[in-house]
C-alpha positions in Angstrom: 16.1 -7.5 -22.4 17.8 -4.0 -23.0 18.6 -2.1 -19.7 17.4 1.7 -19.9 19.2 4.5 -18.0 18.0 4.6 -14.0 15.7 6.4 -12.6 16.4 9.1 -9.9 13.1 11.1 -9.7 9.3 10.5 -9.6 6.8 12.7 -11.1 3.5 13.0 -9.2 0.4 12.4 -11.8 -0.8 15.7 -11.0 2.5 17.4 -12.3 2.8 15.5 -15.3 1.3 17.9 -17.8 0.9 16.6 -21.7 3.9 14.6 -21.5 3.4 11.3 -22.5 5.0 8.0 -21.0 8.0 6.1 -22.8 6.4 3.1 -21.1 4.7 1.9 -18.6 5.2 -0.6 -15.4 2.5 -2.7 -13.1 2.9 -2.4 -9.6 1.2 -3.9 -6.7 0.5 -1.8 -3.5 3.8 -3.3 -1.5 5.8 -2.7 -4.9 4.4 1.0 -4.9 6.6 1.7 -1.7 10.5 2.0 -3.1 13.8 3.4 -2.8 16.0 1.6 -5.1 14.8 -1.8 -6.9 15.2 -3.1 -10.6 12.2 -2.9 -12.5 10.9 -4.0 -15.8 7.9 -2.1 -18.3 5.6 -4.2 -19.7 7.6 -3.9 -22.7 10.1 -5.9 -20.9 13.1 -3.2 -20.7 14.3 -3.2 -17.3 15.1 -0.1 -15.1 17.0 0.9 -11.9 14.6 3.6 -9.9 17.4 5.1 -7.5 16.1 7.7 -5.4 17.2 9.7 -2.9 14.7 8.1 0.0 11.6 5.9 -0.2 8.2 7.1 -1.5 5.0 6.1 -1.7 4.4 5.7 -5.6 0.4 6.4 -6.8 -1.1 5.4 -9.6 -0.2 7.5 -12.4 2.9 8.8 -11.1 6.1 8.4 -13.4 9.8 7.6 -12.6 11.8 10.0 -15.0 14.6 8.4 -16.5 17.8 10.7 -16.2 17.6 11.0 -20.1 14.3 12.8 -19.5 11.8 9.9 -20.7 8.9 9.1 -18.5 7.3 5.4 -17.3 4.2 5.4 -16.0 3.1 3.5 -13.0 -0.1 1.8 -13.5 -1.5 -0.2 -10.3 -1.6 -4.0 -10.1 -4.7 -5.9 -9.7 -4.5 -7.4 -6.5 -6.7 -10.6 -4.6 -8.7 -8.5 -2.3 -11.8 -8.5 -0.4 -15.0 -6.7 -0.7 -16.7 -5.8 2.3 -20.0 -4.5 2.7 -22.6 -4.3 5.4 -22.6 -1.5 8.6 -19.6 0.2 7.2 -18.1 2.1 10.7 -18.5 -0.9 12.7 -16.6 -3.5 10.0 -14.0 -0.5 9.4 -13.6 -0.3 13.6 -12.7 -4.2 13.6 -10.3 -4.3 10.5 -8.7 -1.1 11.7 -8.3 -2.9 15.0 -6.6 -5.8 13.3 -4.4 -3.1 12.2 -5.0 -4.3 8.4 -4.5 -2.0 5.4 -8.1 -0.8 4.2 -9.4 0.9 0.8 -12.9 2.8 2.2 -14.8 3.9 -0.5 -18.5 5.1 -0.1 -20.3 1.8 0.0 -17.6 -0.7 0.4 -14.3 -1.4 2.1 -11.4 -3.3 0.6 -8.6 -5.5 2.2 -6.0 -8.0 1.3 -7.5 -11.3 0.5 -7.1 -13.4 4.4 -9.2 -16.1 5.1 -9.1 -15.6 8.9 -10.4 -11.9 8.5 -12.9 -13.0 6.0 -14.4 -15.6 8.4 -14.7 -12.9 11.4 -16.1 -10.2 9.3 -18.9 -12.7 7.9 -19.4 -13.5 11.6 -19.8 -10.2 11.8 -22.8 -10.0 9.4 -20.8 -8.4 6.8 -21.3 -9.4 3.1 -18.0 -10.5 1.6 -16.7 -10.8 -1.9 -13.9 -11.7 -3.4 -13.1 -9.6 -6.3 -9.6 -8.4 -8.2 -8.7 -5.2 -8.6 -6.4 -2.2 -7.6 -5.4 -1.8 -3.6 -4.8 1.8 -2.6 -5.9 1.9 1.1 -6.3 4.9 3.2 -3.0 6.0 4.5 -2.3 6.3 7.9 -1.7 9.1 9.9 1.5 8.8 11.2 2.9 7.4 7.2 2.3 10.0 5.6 0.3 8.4 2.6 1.6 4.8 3.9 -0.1 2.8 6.0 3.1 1.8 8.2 2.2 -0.4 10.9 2.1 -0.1 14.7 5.1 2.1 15.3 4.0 5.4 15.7 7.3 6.9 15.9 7.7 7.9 19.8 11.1 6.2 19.1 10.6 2.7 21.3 9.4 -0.3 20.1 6.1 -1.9 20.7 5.6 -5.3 21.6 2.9 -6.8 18.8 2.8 -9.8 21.3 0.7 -7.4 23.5 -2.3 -7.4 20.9 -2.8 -11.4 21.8 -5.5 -12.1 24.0 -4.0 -13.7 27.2 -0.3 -12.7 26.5 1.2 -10.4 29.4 3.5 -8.5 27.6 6.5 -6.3 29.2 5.9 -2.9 27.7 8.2 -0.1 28.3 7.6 2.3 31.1 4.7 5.0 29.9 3.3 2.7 27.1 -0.1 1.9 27.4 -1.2 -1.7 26.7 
């Protein structure tokens, strides 16, 4: 496997313009969220993308090369369900779960998990599985990046105060 020269920049799809890709490489959704990692194209010539702090990469985008070539980042198929049924109140409990969530207009999507699937069919929701891209909605505090339960007041949260029975010690002003 030849090495190519690093990668220091991304291009958003939307700023491409005509040029084409030397390459491309598959990424799943966690894999889309980088800073520095090796990579390889599906032409199996590995890659160092270096950059100056970590992005969210979208399908489409492109790490340019510091010799000016371009590899395109196509999304990975993922295991992931499909969820269908009454939409808001499925959303409200998998957004509750704090679980990463593709909505689209008739469907939502979420990482394949057998414990979710069983309470959303409990639910009444029709679930599928099916294998396909994830992009899910980005959350409002990361900036294209669904980033968790740390919503940057600078403090950390307990996650053991989500457990039904747990008493957790919160820090003074933090709501439970």
């Amino acid at each position: 496997m030849t090495d190519l020269p690093a990668a220091t920049e991304v291009i958003p799809a939307t700023k491409r313009g005509p040029i084409l890709p030397y390459d491309v490489v598959v990424l799943g959704y966690d894999q889309r969220f980088l800073r520095r990692k090796r990579l390889v194209t599906v032409h199996d010539e590995g890659f160092l993308v270096d950059l100056p702090e970590t992005v969210n990469i979208t399908e489409g985008d492109c790490f340019r090369l510091t010799d000016g070539r371009l590899i395109e980042v196509i999304s990975a198929d993922e295991n992931l369900l499909a969820v269908t049924g009454d939409l808001p109140r499925l959303a409200w409990h998998i957004g509750n779960r704090h679980t990463p969530c593709q909505i689209e207009a008739g469907r939502l999507l979420i990482r394949e998990d057998h414990v979710l699937e069983a309470m959303l069919r409990q639910l009444g929701a029709t679930v599928t599985k099916v294998r396909e891209p994830f992009t899910p909605e980005g959350g409002a505090y990361g900036h294209g990046r669904t980033m968790g339960h740390d919503h940057g007041h600078g403090h950390v949260h307990h996650h053991s105060s989500h457990r039904q029975g747990d008493e957790a010690e919160l820090p003074p002003g933090e709501p439970a």
